[in-house]
TORROBA-315336 format. One record per residue: residue in one letter; residue number from 1; x, y, z of N, C-alpha, C, CB in turn. Coordinates in steps of 0.001 Angstrom, whole numbers. Glycine has a CB too. Example, Ala and Ser with C-alpha at 12.3 -4.5 7.8 and 13.67 -1.06 7.14 Angstrom:
a | 1 | 13190 | -5690 | 7800 | 12300 | -4500 | 7800 | 13200 | -3300 | 7800 | 11308 | -4473 | 9046
s | 2 | 12850 | -2250 | 7080 | 13670 | -1060 | 7140 | 12900 | 30 | 7870 | 14084 | -598 | 5725
***
This chain:
x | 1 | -28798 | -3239 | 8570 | -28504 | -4081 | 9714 | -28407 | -5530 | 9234 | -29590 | -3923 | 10823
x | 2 | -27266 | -6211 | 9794 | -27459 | -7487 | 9750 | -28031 | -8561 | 10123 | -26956 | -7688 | 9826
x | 3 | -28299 | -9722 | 9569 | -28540 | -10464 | 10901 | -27977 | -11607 | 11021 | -29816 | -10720 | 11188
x | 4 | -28221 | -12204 | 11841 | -27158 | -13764 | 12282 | -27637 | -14562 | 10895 | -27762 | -14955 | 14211
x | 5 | -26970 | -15536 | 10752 | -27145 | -16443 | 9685 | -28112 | -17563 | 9652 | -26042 | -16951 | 9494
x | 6 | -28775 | -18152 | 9380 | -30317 | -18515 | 9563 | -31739 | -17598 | 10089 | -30215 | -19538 | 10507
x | 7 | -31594 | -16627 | 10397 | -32359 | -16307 | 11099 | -33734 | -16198 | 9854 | -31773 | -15066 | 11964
x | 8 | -33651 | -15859 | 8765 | -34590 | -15668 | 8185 | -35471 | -17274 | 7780 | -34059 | -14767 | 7099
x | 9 | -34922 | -17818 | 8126 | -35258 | -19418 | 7866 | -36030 | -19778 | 9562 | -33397 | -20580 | 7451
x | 10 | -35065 | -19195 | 10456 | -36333 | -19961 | 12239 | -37300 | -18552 | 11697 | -35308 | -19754 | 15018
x | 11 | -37627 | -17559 | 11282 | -38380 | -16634 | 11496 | -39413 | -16868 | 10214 | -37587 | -15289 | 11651
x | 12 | -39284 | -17660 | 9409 | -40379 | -18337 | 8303 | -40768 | -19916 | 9557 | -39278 | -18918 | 6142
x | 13 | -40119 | -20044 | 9945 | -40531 | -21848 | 10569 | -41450 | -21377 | 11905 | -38692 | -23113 | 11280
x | 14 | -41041 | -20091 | 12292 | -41702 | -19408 | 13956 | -43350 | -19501 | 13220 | -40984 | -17089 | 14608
x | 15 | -43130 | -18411 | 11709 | -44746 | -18696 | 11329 | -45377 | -19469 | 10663 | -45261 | -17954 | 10850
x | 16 | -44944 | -20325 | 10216 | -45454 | -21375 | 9861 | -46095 | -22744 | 11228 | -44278 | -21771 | 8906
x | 17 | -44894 | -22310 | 12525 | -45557 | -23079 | 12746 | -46723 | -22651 | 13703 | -44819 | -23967 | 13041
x | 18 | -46711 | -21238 | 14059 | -48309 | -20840 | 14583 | -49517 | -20216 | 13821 | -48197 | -19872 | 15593
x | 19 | -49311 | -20177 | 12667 | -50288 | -20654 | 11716 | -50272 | -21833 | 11820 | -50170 | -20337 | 10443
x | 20 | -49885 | -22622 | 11629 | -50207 | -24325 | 12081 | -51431 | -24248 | 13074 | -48723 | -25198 | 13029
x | 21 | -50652 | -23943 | 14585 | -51741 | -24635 | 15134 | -53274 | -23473 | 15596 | -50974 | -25460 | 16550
x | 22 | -52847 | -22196 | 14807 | -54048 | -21386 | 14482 | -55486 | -21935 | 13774 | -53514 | -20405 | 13618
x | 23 | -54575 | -22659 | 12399 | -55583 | -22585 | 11527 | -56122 | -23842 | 11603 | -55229 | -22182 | 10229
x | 24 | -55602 | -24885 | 12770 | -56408 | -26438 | 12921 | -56878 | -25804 | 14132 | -55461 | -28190 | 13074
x | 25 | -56924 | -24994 | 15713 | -57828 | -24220 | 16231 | -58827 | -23657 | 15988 | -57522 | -23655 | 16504
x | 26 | -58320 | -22773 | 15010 | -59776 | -21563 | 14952 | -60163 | -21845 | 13252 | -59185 | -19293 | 15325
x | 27 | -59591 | -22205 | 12196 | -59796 | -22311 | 11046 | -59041 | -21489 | 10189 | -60925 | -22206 | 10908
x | 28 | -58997 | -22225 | 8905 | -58429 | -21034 | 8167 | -58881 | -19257 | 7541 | -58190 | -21720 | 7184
x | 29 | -59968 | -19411 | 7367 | -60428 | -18493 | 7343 | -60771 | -17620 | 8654 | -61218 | -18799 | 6670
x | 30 | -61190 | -17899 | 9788 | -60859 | -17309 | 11105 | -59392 | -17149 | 11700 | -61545 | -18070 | 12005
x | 31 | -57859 | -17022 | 10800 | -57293 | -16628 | 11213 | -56363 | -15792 | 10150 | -57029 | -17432 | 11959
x | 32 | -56538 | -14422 | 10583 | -55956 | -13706 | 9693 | -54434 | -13563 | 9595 | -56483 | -12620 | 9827
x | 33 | -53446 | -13161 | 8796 | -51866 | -12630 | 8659 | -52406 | -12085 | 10269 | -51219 | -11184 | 7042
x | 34 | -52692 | -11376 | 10447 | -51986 | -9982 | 11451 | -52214 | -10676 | 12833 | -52990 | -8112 | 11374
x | 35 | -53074 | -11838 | 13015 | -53212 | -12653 | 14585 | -51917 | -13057 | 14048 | -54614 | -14039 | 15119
x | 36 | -52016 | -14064 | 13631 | -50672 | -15158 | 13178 | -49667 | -14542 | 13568 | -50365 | -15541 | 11586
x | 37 | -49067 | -12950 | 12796 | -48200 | -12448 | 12864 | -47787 | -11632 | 14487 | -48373 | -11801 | 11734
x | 38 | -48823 | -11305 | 14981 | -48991 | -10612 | 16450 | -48478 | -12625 | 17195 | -51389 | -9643 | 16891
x | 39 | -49009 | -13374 | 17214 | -48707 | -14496 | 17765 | -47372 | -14951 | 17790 | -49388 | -15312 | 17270
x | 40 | -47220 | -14824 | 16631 | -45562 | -15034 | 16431 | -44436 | -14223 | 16898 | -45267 | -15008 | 15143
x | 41 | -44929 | -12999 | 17168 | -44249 | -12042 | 18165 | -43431 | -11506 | 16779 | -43221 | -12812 | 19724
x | 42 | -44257 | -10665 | 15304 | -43958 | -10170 | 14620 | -44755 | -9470 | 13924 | -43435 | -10706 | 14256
x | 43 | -44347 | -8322 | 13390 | -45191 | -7146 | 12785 | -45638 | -7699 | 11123 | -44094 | -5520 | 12761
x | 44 | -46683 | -7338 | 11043 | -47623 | -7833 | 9787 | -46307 | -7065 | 8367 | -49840 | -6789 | 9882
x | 45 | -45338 | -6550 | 8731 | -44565 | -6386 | 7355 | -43796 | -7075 | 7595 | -44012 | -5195 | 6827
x | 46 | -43513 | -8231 | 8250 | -42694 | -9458 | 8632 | -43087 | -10400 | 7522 | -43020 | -10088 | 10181
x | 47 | -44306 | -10614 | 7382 | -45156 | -11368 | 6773 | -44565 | -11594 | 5501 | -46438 | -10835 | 6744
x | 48 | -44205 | -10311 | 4234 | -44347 | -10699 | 3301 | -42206 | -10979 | 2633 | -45584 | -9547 | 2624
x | 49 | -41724 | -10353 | 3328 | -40496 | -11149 | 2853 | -40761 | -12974 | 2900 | -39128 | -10655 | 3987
x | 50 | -41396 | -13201 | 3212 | -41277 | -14498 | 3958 | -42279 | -15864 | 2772 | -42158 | -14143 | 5875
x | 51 | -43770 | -14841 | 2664 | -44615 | -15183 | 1957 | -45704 | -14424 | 956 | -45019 | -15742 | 2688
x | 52 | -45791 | -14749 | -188 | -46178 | -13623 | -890 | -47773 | -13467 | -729 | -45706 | -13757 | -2387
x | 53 | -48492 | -14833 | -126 | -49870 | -14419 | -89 | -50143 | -15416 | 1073 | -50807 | -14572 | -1562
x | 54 | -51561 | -15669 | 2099 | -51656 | -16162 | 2828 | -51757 | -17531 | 2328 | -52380 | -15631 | 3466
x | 55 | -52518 | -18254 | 1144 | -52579 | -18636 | 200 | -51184 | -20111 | 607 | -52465 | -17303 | -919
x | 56 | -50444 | -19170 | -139 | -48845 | -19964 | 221 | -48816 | -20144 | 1848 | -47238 | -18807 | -299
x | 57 | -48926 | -19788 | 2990 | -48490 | -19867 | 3987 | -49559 | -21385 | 4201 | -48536 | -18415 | 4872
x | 58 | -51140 | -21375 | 3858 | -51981 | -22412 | 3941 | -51291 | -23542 | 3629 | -53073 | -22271 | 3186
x | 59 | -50516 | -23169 | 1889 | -50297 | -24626 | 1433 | -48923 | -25435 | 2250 | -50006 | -24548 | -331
x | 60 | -47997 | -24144 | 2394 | -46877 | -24773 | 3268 | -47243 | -25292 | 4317 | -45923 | -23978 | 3671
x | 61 | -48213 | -25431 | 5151 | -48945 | -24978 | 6557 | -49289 | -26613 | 6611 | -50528 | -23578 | 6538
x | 62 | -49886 | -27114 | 5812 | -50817 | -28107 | 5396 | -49495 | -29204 | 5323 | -51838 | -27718 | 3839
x | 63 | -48894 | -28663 | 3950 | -47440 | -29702 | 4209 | -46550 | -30193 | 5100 | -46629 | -29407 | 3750
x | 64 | -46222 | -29213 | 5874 | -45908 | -29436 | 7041 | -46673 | -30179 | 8112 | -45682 | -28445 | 7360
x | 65 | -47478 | -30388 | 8186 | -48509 | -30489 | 9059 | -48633 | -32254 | 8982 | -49930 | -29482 | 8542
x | 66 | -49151 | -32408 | 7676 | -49231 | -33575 | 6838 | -47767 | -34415 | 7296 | -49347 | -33091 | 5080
x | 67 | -46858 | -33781 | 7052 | -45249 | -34418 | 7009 | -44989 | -34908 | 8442 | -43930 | -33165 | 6571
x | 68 | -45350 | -33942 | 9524 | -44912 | -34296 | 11076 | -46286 | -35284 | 11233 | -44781 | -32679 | 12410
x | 69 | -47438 | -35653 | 10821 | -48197 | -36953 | 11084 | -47631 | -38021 | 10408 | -49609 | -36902 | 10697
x | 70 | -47050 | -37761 | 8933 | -46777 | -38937 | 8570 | -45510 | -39331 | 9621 | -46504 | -38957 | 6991
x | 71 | -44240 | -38346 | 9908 | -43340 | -39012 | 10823 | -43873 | -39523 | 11926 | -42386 | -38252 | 11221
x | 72 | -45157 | -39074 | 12588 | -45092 | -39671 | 13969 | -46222 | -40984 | 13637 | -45616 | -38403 | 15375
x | 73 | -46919 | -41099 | 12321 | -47299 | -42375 | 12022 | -46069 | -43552 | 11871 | -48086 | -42216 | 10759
x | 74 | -45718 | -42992 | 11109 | -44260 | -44131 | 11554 | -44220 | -44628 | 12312 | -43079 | -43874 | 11793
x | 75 | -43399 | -43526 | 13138 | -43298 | -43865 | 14702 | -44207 | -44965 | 15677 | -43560 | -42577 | 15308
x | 76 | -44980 | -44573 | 15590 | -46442 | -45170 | 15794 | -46613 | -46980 | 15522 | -47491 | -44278 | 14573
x | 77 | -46614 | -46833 | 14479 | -46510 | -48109 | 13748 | -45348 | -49052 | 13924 | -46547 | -47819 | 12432
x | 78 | -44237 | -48676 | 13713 | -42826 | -49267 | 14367 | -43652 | -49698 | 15604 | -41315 | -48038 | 14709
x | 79 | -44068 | -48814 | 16574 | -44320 | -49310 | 18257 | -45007 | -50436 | 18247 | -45200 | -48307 | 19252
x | 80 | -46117 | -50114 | 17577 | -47288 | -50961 | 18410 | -48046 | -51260 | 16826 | -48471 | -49832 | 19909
x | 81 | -47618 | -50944 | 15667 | -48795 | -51390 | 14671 | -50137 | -50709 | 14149 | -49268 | -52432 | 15203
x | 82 | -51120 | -51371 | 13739 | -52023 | -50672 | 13778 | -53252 | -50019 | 14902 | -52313 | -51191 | 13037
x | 83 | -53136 | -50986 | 15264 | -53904 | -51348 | 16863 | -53926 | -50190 | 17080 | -53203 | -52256 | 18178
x | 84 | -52568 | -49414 | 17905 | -51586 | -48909 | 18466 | -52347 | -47320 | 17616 | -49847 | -49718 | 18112
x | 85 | -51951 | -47379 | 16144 | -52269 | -46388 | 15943 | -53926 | -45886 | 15724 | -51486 | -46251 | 15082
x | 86 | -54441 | -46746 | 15891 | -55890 | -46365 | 16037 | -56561 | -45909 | 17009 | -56527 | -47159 | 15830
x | 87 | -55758 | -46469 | 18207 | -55701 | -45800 | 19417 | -55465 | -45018 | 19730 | -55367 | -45998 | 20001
x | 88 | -54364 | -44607 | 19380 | -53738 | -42981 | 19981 | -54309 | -41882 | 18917 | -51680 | -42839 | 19957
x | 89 | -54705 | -42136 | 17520 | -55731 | -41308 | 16519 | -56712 | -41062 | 17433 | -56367 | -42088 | 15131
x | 90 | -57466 | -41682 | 18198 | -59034 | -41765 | 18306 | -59052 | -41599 | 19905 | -59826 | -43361 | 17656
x | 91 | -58170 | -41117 | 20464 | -57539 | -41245 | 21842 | -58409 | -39844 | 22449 | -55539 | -41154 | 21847
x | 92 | -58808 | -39492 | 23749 | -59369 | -37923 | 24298 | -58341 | -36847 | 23812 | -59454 | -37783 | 26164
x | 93 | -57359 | -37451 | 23972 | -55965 | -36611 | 24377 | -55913 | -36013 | 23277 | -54523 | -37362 | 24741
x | 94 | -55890 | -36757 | 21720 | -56205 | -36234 | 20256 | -57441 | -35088 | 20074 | -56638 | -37579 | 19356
x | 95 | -58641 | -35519 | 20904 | -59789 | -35353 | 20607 | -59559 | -33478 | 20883 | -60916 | -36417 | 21567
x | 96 | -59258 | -33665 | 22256 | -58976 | -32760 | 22632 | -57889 | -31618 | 22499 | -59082 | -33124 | 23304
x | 97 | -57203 | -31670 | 21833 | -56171 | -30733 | 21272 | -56310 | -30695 | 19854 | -54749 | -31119 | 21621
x | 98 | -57252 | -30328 | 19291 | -57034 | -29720 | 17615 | -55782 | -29107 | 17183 | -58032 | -28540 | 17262
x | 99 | -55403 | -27564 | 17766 | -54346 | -27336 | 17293 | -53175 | -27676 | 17478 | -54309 | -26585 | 17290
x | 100 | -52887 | -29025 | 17495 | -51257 | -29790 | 17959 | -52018 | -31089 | 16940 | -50724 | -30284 | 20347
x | 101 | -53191 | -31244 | 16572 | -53772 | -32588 | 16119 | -53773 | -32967 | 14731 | -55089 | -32678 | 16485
x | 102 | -54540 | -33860 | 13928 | -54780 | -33806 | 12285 | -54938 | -32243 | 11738 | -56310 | -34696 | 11861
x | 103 | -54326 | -32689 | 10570 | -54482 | -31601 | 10248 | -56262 | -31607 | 9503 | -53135 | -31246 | 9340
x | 104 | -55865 | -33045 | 8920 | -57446 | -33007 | 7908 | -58939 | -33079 | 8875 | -57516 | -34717 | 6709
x | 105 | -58522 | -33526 | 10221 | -59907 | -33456 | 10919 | -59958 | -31879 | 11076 | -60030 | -34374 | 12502
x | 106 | -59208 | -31333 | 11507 | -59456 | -29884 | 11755 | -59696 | -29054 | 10723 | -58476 | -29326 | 12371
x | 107 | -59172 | -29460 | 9195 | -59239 | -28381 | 8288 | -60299 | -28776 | 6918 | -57633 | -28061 | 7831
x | 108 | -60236 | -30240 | 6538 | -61387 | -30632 | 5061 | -62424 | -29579 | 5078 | -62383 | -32328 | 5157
x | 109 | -62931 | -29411 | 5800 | -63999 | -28240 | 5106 | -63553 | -27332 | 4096 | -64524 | -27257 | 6128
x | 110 | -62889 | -26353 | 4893 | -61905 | -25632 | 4389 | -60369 | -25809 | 3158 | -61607 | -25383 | 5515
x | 111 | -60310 | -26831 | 3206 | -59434 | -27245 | 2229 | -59943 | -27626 | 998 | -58741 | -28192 | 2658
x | 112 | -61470 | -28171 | 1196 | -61849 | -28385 | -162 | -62144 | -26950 | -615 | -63097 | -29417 | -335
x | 113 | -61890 | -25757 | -356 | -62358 | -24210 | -802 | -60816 | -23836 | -760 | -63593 | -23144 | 416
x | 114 | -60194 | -24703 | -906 | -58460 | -23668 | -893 | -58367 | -24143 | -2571 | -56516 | -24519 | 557
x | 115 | -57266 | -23380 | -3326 | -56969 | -23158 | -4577 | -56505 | -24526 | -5044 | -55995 | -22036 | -4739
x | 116 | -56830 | -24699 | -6502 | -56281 | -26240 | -6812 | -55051 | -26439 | -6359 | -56193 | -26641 | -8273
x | 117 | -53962 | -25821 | -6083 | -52356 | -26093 | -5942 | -52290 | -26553 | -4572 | -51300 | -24721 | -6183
x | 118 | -53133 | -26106 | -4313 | -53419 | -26106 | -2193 | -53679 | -27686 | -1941 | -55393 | -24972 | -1389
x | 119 | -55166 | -27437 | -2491 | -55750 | -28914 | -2883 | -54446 | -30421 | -3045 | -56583 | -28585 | -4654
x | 120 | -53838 | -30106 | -4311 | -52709 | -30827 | -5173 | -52035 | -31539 | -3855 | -51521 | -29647 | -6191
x | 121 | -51149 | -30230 | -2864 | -50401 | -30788 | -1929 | -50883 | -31277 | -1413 | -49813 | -30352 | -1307
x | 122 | -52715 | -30677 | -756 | -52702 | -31892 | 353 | -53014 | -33330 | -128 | -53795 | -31607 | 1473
x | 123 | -53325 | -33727 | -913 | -53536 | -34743 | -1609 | -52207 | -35100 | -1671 | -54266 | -34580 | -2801
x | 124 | -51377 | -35264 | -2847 | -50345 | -35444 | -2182 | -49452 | -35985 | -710 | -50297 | -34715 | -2369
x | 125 | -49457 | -35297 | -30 | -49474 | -35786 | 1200 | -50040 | -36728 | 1971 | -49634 | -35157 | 1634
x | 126 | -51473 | -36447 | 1684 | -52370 | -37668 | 2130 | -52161 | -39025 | 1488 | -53802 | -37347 | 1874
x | 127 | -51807 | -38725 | 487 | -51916 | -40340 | -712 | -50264 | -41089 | 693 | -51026 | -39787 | -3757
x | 128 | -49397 | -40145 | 963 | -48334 | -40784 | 1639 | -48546 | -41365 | 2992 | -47342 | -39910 | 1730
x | 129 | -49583 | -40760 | 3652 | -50515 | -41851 | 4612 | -50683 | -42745 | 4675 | -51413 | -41929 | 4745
x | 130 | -51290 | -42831 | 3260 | -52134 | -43540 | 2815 | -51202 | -45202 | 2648 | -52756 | -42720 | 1451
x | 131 | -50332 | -44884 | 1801 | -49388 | -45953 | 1501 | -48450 | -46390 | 3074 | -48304 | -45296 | 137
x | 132 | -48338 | -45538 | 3635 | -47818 | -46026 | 4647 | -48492 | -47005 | 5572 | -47474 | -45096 | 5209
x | 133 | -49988 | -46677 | 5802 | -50371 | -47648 | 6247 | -51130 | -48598 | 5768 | -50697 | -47381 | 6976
x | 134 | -50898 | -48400 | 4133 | -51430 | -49180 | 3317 | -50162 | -50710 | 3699 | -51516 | -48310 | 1597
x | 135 | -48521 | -50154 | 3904 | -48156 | -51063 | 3701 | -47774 | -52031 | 4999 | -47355 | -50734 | 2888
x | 136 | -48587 | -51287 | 6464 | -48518 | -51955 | 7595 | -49809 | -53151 | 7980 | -48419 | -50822 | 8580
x | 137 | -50764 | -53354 | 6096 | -51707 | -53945 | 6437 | -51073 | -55339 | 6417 | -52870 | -53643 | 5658
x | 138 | -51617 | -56407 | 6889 | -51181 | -57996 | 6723 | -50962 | -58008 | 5067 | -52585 | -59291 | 7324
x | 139 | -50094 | -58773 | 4472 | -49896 | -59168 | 3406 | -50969 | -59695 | 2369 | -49115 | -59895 | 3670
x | 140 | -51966 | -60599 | 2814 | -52970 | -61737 | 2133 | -54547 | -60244 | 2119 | -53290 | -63807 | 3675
x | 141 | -54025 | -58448 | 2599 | -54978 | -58194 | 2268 | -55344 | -57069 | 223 | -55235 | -57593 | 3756
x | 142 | -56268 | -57771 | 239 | -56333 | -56796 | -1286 | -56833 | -55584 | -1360 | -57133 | -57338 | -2350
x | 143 | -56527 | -55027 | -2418 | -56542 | -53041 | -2645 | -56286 | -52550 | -1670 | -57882 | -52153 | -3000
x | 144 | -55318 | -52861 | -617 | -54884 | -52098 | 333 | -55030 | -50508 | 378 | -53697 | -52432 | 381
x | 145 | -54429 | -49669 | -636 | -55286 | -48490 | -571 | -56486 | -48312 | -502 | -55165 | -47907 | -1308
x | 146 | -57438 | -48948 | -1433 | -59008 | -48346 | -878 | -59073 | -48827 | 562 | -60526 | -49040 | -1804
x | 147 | -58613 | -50098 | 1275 | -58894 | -50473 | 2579 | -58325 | -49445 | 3645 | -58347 | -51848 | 2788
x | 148 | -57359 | -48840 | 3353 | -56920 | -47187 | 4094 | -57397 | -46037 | 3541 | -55384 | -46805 | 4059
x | 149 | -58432 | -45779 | 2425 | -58933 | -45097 | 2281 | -60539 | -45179 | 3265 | -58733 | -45087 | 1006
x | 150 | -60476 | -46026 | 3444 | -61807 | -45930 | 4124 | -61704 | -46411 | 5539 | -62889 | -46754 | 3378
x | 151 | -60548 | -46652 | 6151 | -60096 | -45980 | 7123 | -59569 | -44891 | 8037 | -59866 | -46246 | 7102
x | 152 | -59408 | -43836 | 7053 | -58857 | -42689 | 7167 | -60107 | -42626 | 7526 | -58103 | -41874 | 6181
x | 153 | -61309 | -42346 | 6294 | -62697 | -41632 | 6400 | -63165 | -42153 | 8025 | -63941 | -42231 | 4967
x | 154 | -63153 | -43179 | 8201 | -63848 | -43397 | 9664 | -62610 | -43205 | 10289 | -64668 | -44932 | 10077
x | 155 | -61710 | -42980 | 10693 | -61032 | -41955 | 11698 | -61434 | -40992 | 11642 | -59831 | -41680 | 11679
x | 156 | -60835 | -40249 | 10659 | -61286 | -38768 | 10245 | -62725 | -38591 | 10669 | -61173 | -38482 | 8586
x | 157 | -63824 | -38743 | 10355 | -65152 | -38386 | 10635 | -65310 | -38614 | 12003 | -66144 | -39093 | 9844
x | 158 | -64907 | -39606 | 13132 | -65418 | -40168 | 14269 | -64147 | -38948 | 14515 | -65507 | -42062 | 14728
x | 159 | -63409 | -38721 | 15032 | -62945 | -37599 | 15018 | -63573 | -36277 | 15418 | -62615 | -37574 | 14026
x | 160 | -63969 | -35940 | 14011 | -64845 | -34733 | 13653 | -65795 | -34537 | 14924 | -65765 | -35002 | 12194
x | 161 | -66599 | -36051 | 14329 | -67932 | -36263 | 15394 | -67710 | -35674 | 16597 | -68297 | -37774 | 15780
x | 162 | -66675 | -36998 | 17241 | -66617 | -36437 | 18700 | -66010 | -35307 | 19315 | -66152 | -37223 | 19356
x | 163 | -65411 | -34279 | 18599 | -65074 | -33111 | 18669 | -66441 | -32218 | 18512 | -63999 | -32904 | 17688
x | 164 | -67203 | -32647 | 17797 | -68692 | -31838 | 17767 | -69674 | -31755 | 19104 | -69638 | -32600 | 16636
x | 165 | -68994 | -32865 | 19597 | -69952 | -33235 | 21195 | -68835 | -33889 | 22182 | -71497 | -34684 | 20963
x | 166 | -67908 | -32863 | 21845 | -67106 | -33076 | 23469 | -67324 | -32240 | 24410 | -65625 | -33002 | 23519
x | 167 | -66876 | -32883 | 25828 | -67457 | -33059 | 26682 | -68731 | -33218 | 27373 | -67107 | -32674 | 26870
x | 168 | -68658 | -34302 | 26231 | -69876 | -35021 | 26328 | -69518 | -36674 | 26908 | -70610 | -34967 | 24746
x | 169 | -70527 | -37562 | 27537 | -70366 | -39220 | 27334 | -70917 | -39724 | 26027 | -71179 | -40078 | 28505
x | 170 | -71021 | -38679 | 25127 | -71533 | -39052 | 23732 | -70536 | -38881 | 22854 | -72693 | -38283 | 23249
x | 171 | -69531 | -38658 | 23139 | -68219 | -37883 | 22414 | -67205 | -39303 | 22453 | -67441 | -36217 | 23523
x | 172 | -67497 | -39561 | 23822 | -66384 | -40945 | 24281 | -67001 | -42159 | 23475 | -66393 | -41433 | 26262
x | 173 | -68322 | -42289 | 23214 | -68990 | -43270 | 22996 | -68902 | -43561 | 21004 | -70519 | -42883 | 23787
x | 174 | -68783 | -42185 | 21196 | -68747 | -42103 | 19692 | -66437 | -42662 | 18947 | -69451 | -39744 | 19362
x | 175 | -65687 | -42057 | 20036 | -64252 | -42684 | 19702 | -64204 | -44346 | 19812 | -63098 | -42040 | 20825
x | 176 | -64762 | -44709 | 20691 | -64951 | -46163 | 20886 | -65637 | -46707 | 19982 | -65515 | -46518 | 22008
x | 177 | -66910 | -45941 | 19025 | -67188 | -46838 | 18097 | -66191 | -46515 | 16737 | -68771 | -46762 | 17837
x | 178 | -65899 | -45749 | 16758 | -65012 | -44986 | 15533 | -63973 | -46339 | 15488 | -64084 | -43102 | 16023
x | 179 | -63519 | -46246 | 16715 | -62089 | -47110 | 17167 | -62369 | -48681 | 16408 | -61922 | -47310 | 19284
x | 180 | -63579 | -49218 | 16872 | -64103 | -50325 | 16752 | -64249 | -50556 | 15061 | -65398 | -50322 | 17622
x | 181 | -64892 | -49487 | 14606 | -65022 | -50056 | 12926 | -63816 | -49610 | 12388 | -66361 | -49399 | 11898
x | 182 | -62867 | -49123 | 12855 | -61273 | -49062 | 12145 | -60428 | -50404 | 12061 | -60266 | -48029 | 13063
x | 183 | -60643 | -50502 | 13911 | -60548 | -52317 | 13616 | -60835 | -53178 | 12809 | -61045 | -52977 | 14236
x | 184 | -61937 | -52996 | 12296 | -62752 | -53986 | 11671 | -62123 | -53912 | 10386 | -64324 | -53749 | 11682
x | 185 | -61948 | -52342 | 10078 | -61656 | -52339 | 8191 | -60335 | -52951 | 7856 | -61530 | -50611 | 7407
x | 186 | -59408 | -53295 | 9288 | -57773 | -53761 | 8982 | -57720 | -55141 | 9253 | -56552 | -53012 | 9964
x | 187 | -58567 | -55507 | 9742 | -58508 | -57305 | 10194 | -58146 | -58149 | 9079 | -60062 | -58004 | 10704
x | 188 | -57652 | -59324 | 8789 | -56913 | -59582 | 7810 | -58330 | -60946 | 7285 | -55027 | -60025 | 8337
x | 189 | -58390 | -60818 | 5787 | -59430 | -61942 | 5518 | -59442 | -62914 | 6008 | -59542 | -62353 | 4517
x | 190 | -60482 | -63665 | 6192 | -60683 | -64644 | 6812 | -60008 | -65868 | 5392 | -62414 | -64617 | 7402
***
């Protein structure tokens, strides 16, 4: 049997992208081929024309994932700057949707236990964050990367946090301070 022309390309992108928002939901290891594949509205021998181990589906998973934040950091930044994006990072609306959200708040645990190649990409990826909003800092600031490296970490963690105690007023209290020392790490020297 034939089939239409792309189809094997939307039917790798169908699972990739609900493994996506599986494995920033429930985790990577809490989501097996055969959910993924039942989700995707395909039989677990779908799976391997496509990908030879779950392994690969993680690392593509991650890349992807990584790639549509860095575009909508862009985005982001064009709008409104940093401000802008510290806000909508650290926002309920974020807090509250993991699987549509970071990929690294939902997955670092787990990624530091994925295979060095896994590892490689997301790094990789991240370092392109990194520079991106390394290069939306004011001009007069120095090591701009470590200064977005340790902005990420307090996103990322206040994040985490308030996902640990949401729906909570300890959850909100905790984005507002998150929000507040992100501010602080981008303010331009005195």
């Amino acid at each position: 049997m034939r089939y239409e022309k792309g189809r094997k390309d939307a039917t790798r992108r169908r699972i990739t992208e609900v493994a996506s928002e599986r494995f920033r939901a429930g985790g990577i290891a809490a989501s097996g081929v055969a959910s993924i594949m039942s989700d995707a509205g395909l039989t677990n021998g779908a799976f391997y024309p496509h990908f030879q181990s779950k392994e690969e589906l993680v690392r593509e998973t991650v890349a992807a994932a990584l790639e549509a934040q860095l575009s909508q950091l862009r985005d982001v930044l064009a709008a409104g700057g940093l401000e802008t994006a510290i806000a909508v990072y650290l926002s309920a609306e974020h807090r509250d949707n993991p699987a549509t959200g970071c990929a690294s708040a939902a997955l670092l645990p787990e990624l530091a236990r994925q295979p060095p190649e896994t590892r490689s990409v997301y790094a990789e990826r991240f370092l392109a964050l990194v520079r991106e909003v390394a290069a939306a800092l004011p001009p007069e600031t120095r090591d701009r990367e470590d200064v977005v490296l340790g902005v990420f970490a307090t996103l990322i963690g206040t994040l985490q946090l308030a996902r640990a105690v949401e729906g909570s007023a300890l959850s909100d209290r905790i984005l507002a301070a998150g929000a507040e020392a992100a501010r602080m790490l981008v303010q331009p020297p005195p």
